[in-house]
Backbone as JSON, one array per atom type, in Angstrom:
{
  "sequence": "XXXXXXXXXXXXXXXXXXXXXXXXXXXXXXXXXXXXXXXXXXXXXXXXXXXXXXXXXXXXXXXXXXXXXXXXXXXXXXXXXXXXXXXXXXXXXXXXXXXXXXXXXX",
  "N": [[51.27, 158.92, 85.59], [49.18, 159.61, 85.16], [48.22, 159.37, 82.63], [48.24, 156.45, 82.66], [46.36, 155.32, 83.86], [43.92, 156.86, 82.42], [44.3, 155.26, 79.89], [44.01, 152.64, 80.51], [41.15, 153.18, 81.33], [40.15, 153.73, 78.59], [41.54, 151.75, 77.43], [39.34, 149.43, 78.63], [36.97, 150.51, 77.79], [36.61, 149.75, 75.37], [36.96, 147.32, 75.14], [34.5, 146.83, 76.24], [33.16, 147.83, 74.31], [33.6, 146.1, 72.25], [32.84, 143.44, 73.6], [30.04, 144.18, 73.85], [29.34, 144.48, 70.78], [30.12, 142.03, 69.71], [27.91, 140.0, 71.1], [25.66, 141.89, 70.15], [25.75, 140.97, 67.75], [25.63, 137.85, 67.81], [22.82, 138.29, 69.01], [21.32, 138.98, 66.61], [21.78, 136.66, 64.94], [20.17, 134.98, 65.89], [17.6, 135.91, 65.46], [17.06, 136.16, 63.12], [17.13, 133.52, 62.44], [14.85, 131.88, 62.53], [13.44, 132.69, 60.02], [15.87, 131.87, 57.9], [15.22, 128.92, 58.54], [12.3, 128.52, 58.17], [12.74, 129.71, 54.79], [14.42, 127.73, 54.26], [12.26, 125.28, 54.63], [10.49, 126.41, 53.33], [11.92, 126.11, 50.6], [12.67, 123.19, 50.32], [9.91, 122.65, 49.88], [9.19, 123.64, 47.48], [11.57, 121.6, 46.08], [10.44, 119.27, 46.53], [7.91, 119.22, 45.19], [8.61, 119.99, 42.57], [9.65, 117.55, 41.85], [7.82, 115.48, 41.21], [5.23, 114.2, 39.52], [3.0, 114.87, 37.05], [-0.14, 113.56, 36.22], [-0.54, 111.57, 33.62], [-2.72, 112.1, 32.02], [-2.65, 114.9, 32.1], [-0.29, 115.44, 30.97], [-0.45, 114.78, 28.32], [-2.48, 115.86, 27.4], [-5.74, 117.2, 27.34], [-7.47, 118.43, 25.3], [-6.89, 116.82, 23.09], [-8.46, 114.74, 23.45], [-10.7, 115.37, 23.89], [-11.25, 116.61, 21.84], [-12.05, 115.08, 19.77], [-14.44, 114.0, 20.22], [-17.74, 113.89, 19.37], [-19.71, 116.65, 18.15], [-22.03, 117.3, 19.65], [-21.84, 115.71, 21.87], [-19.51, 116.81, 23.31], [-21.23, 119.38, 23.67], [-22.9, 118.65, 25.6], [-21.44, 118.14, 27.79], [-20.15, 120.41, 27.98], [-21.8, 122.01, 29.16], [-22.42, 120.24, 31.51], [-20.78, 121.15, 33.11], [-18.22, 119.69, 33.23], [-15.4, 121.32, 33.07], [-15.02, 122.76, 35.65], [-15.73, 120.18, 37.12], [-12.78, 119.04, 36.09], [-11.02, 120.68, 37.49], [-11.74, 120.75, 40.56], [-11.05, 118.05, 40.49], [-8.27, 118.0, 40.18], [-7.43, 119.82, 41.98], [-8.22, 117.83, 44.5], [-5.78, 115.75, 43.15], [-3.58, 117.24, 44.17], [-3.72, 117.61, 46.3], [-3.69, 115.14, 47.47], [-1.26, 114.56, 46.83], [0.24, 116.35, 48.23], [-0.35, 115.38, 51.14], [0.93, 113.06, 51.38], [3.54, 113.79, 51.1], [3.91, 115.24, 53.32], [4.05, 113.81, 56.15], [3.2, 114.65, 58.86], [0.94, 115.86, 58.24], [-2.46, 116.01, 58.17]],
  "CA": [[50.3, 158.05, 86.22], [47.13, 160.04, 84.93], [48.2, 158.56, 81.18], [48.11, 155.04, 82.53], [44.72, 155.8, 83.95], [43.59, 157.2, 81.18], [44.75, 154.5, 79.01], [43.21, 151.65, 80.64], [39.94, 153.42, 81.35], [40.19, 153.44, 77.26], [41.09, 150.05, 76.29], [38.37, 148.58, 78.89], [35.83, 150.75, 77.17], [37.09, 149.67, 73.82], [36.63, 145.49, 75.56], [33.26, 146.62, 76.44], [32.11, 147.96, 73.01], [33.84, 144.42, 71.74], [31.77, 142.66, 74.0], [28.42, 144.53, 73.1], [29.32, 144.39, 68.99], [29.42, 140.45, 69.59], [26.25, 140.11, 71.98], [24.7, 142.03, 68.93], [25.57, 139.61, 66.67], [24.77, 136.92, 68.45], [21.55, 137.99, 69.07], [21.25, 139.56, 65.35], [21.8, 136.1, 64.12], [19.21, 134.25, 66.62], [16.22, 137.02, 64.97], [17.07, 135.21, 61.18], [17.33, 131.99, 62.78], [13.39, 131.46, 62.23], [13.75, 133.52, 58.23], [16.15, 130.76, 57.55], [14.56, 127.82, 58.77], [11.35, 128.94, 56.9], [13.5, 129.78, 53.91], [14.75, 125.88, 53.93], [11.34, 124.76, 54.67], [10.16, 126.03, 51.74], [12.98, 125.48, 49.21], [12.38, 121.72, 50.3], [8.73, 121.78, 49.02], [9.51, 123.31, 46.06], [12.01, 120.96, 45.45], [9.39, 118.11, 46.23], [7.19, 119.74, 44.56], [9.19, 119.57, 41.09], [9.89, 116.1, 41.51], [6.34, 115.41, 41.49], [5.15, 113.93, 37.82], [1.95, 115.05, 36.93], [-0.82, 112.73, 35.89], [-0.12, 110.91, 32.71], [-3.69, 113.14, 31.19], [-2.5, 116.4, 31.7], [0.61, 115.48, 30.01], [-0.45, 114.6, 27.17], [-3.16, 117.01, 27.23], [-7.01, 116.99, 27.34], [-7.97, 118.79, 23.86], [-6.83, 116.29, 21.89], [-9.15, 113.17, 24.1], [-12.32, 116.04, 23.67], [-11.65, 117.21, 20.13], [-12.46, 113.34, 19.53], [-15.76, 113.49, 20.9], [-19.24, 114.69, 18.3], [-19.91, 118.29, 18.68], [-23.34, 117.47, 20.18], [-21.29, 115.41, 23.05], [-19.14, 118.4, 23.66], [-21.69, 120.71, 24.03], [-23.34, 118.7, 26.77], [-20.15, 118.02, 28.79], [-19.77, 121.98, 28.6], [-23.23, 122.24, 30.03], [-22.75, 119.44, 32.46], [-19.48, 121.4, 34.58], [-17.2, 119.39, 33.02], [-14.03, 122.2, 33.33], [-15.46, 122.59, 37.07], [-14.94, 119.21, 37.63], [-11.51, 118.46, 36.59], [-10.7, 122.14, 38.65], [-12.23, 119.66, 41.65], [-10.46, 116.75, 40.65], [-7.29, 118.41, 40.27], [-7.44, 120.18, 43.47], [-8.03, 116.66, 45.2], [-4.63, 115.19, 43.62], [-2.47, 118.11, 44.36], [-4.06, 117.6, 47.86], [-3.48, 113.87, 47.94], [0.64, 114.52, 46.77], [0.7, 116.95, 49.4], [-0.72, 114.67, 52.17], [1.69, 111.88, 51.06], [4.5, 113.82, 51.34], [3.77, 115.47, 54.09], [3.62, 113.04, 57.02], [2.75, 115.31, 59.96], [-0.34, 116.88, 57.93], [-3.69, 114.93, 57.49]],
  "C": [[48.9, 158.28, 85.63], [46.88, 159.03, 83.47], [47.59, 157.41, 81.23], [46.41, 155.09, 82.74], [44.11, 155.56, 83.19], [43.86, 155.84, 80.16], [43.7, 153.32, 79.28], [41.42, 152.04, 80.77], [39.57, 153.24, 79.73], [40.13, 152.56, 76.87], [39.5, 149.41, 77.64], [37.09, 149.59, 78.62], [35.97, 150.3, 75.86], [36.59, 147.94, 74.32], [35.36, 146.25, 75.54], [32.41, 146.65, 75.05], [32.63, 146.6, 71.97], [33.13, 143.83, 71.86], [30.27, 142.93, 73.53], [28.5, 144.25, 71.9], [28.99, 142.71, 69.1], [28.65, 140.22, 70.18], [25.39, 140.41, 70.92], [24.69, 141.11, 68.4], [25.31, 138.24, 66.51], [23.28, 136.79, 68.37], [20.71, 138.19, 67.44], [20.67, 137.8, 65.02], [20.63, 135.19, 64.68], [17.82, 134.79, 65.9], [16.67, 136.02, 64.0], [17.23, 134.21, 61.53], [16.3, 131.27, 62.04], [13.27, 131.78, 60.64], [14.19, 132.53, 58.26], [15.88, 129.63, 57.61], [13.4, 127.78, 57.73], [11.88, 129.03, 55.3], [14.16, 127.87, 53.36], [13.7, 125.35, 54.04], [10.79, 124.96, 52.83], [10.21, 125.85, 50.31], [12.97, 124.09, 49.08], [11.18, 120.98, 49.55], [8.75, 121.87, 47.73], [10.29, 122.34, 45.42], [11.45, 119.76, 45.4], [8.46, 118.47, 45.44], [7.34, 119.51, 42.64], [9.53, 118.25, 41.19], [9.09, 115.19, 41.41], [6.04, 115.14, 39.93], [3.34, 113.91, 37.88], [0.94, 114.0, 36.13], [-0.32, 112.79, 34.14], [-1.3, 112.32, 31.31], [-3.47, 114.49, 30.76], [-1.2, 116.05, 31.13], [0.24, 115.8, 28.47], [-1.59, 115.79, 26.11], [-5.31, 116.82, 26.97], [-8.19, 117.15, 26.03], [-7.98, 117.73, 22.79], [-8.0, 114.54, 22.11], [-10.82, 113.95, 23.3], [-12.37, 116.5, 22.39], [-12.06, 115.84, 19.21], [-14.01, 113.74, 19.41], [-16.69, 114.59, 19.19], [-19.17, 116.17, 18.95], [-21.3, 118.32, 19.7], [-22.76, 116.87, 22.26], [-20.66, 116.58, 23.78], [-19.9, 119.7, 24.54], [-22.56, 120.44, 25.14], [-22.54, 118.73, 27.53], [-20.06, 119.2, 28.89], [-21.49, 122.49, 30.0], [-23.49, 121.25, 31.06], [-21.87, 120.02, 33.61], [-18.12, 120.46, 34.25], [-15.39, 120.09, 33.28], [-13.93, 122.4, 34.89], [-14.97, 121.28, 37.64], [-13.5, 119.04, 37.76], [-10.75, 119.79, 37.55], [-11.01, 120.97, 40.17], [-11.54, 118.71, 41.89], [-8.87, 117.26, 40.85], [-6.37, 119.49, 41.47], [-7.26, 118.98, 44.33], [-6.82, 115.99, 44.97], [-3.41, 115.57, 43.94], [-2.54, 118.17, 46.14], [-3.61, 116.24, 48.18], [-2.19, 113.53, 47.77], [0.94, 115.49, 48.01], [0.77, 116.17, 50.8], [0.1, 113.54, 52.5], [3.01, 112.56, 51.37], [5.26, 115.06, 52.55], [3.51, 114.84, 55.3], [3.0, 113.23, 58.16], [1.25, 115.95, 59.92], [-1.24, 115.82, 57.63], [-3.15, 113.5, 58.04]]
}
């Protein structure tokens, strides 16, 4: 009789640490719920992000529009902020593809 006892007091501690191992894991997987979500959030922008075609200028490239120009032109455009600017401008259309394909933002 003591065996049987004994026995079942055993397996229903053996159910209980069943029950707790899945409860963990349950809750385990609820904690990375938010990690993964985030994680797909922002594998989505990158992948908008690359599908994104950059202005026709910077393709082709800017050196070869300004190695055109007189040296005297040149050397005011350096002294006017010219590199500043397109830094400015190029900030504004990386802001204005974001805003576009972002519908909730701006």
């Amino acid at each position: 009789m003591k065996d049987i006892l004994t026995w079942f007091k055993e397996a229903w501690q053996a159910t209980g640490e069943w029950f707790n191992s899945i409860i963990e894991g349950v809750l385990n997987w609820f904690e990375s719920l938010p990690l993964r979500i985030y994680d797909h959030f922002l594998d989505g922008i990158v992948s908008t992000m690359n599908t994104l075609q950059p202005p026709e200028f910077i393709q082709t490239g800017l050196q070869s529009v300004i190695s055109q120009l007189p040296p005297d032109v040149g050397y005011f455009l350096a002294l006017s902020g010219l590199a500043q600017g397109f830094s400015i401008y190029g900030t504004a259309v990386v802001y204005s593809y974001l805003k576009k394909m972002i519908p909730f933002w701006g």
